[in-house]
N, C-alpha and C positions, 0 to 999 in steps of 0.2 A: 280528293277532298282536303288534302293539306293545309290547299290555300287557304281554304273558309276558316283556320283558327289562326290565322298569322297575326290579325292586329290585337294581341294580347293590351297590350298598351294603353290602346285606344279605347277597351272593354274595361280598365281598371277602371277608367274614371266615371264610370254610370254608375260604379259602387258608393255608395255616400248617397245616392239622389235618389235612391227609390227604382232606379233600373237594372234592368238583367237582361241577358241576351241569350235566346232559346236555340237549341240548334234542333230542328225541326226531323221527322223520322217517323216512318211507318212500320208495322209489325205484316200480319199476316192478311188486312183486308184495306181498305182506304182511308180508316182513322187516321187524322195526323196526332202526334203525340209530343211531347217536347221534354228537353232537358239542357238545365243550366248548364252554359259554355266553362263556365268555372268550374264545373268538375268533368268538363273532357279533357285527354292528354291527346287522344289523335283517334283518326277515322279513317278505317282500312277495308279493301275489298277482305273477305274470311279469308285467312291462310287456313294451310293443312291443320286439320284437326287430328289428335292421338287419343283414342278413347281409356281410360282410365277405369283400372275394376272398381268395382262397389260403387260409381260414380251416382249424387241422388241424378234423376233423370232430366233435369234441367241444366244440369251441366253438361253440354253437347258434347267435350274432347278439353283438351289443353293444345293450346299454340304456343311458337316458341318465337316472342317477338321482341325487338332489339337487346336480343343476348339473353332474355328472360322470360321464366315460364309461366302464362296465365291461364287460369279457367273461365273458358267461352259460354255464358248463363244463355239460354233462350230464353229472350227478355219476354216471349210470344207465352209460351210454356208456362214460366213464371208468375206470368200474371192471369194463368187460368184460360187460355186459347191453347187452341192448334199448334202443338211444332211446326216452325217453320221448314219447308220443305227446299230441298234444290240450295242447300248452303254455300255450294261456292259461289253464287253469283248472289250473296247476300254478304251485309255490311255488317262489321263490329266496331263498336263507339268501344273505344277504352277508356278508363274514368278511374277517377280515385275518390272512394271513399271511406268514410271510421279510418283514413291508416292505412290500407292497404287497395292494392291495383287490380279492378276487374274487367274484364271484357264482356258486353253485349250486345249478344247476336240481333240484328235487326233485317226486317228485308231489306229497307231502303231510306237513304237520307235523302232528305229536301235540303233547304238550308236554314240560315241564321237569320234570327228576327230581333229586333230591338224593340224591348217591351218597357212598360212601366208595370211597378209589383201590385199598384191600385187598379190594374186591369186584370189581375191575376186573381180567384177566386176558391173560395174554399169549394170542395164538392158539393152538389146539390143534395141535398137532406133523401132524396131518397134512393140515392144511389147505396144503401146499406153502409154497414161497419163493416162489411167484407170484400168491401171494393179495394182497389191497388193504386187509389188518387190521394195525393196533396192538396191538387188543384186544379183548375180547368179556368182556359182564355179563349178567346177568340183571336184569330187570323184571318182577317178580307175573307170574314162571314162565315170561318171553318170552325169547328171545334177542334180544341187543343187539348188533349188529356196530359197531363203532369202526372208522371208515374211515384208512389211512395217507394224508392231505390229501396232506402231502407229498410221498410217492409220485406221486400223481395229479399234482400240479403240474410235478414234474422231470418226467414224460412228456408232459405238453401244452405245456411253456416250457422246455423244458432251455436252462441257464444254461451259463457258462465258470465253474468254480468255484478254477482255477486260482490261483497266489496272483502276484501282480505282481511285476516286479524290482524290488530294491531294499529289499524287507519283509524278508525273512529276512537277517540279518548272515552273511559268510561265516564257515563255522567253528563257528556259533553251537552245533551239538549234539555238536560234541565237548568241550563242558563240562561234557555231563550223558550221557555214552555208554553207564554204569554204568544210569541209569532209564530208565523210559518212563514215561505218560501213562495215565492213564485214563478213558475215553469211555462214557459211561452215555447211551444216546437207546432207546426202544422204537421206532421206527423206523429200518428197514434202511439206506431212503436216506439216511436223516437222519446214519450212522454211517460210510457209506460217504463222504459227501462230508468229514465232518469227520476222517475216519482220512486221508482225501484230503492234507488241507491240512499236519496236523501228519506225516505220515511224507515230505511234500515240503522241510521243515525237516531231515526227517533224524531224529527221535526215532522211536523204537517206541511204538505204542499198543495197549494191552488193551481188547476193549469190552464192556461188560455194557450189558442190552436195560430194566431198570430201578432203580430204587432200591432194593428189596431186594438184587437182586443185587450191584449195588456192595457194598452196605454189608458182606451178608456175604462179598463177598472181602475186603476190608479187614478182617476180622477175622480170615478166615484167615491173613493176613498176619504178624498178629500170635498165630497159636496154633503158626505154623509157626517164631518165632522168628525173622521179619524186622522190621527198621524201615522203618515206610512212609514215613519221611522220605528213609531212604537208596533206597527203590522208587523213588516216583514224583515227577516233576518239578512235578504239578499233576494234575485234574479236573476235566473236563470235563461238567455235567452239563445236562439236560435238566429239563424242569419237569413237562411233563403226562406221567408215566407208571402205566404198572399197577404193581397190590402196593402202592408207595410213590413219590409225587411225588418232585420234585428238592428242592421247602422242606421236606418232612420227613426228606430224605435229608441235608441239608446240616443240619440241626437235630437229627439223629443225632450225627452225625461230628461236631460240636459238641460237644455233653454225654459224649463218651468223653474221657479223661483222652489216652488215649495216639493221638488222632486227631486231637486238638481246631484244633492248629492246619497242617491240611493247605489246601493252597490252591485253593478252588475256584470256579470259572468255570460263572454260571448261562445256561446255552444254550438260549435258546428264539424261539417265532413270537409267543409271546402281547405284551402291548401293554407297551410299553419304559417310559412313565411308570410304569404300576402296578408292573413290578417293581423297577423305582431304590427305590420303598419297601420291596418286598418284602425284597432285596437285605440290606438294611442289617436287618430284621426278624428274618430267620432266619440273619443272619452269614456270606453268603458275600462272596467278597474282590469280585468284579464281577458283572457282568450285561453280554453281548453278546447281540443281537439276531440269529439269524436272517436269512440269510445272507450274510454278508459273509466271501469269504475273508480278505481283508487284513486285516480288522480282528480278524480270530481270530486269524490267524498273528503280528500284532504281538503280542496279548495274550499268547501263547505265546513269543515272542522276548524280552518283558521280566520275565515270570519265570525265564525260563532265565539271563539276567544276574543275577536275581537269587540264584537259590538258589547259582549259581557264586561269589557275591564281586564281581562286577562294579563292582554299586553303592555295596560300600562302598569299593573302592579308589577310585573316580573322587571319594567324597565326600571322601576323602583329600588 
C-alpha cells in the first residue's frame, strides 16, 4: 500500500480548489468508508500487537513502528460495530491528528479516489446526533461514509480542553459585548470544544457545520442590512469540510468587496507545515493547530485588543 501515498505533491495542488483525495477502506461488513489522504502518514498490514493493562477496549494493543510506539484503535469497535476479528490479516491506516499520531485498525483498504468537497455532504438528517459521520459521498453508485475521527478520539482519550489561568485578560469581552464569533467545523465535537473555549472568554459564538454555510450566512448579513464588521469579532474556520472546504471558504470571503477583510482563523488536525503555506496562499490572517485550548483562546484575546483599540493606544 505504500505506493498509493507517493504523489504527495501532486495531492497538494487540489488544496485551494475545493478537492480532496479519499483513501477508501472497509471495516467489519461491505461499507466503503473514507478518509482524507492529508491526514495518513502510511498503510500497513497490522504488526504484532502488546496489550496494555487498563487499556479502554477499543484500544486493541500498541505496535512498535518506525522506532515508535503507537496505540491501534479498532476503528470497527469505536464507531459502535463488531471487533474486528482475525487482526493479522487486517490493515492500520496511521494518521495524524489534534498533534499527535494514531493507528486504525481496519479490515481492508481499497484505494484513492479524487473528489470534489461540493460532492461531499453533510449526514442525512436522520441518521441521529449519535452517528460517527462528518459526511457521506458517493463512489461509482457506493456509499461512502466519512468517519467523525475526532469524535472517536474525544471518546477513547478525553482531554481537559479547559483554557488555563491567566490566558484570557480580565474584562477582555466586555470590549466587544455588541459581537460574537463565528465557528464553521462539520464536526460536533470539533464545535462543541471550540464554542467551549471562546464562550469561557465570555464572547457568544454562531456555529455553521461548513463552508457554504458560513459563507451564506455572511451574506445574509449583508442582505439583512448588517455590518459584518460591527457582527463579528473574528472566524473561526475549519479546513476539511462538505459543500466547501475552509481554503475555498476563506478564498470566498476574500474576493467579496464587503467581506474582504474579515479576520479569519484557519482551525484544523491536518499537518501545521503544509498549512503555514496554505495560510498565506488563500489569505487567511493565521493557522492554529488542533487542539490547544490556550493557544485558541490567546489567538481570540489578541484580536479582541485588536478590533477594540487596544493596540493602537498602547502603540501610542
Amino acid at each position: 500500500m505504500a505506493s498509493v501515498l507517493d504523489s504527495v505533491n501532486q495531492r497538494t495542488q487540489l488544496v485551494g480548489e475545493n478537492r480532496l483525495e479519499l483513501l477508501l477502506f472497509r471495516l467489519g461488513t461491505d461499507q466503503l468508508y473514507g478518509i482524507n489522504v492529508f491526514k495518513v502518514k502510511e498503510v500497513l498490514q497490522c504488526p504484532s500487537l502488546t496489550e496494555i493493562p487498563k487499556r479502554n477496549p477499543v484500544v486493541r494493543g500498541v505496535a512498535h513502528v518506525r522506532g515508535g510506539t503507537l496505540s491501534i484503535m479498532d476503528l470497527s469497535q469505536a464507531t459502535g460495530h463488531a471487533p474486528l476479528q482475525d487482526i493479522d490479516n487486517c490493515f492500520v491506516i496511521i494518521t495524524e491528528y489534534n498533534r499527535s499520531t494514531q493507528g486504525f485498525l481496519v479490515r481492508s483498504v481499497e484505494r484513492i479516489v479524487n473528489m470534489n468537497w461540493e460532492d461531499i455532504h453533510p449526514p442525512p438528517t436522520g441518521a441521529g446526533k449519535e452517528n460517527y459521520l462528518t459526511a457521506v459521498t458517493e463512489v461509482e453508485g457506493r456509499l461512502v461514509e466519512i468517519i467523525d475521527v475526532e469524535k472517536v478520539l474525544a471518546e477513547v482519550s478525553p482531554q481537559d480542553y479547559s483554557v488555563s489561568d491567566g490566558i484570557i485578560e480580565d474584562g477582555i469581552a466586555e470590549r466587544v459585548v455588541q459581537k460574537h464569533l463565528l465557528i464553521v467545523d462539520d464536526s460536533a465535537i470539533a464545535r462543541k470544544q471550540i464554542q467551549r473555549v471562546v464562550e469561557s472568554i465570555g464572547v457568544k459564538a454562531t456555529t455553521k457545520k461548513d463552508g457554504r454555510e458560513a459563507y451564506n450566512y455572511l451574506l445574509s448579513l449583508l442582505e439583512e442590512g448588517k455590518d459584518p464588521y460591527s457582527e463579528l469579532v473574528l472566524v473561526i474556520s475549519d479546513i476539511e469540510m462538505p459543500e466547501m472546504d475552509g481554503y475555498t471558504f476563506t478564498a470566498e470571503v476574500r474576493a467579496h468587496p464587503q467581506l474582504k477583510d474579515l479576520h479569519i482563523i484557519l482551525h484544523t488536525s491536518l499537518s501545521g507545515v503544509f498549512n503555514e503555506a496554505m495560510v498565506k496562499k488563500v489569505g487567511a490572517n493565521a493557522f492554529v493547530a488542533k487542539f490547544h485550548p490556550d493557544e485558541l483562546a490567546a489567538r481570540v484575546n489578541e484580536q479582541i485588543k485588536s478590533v477594540s483599540g487596544e493596540d493602537i493606544l498602547n502603540d501610542e
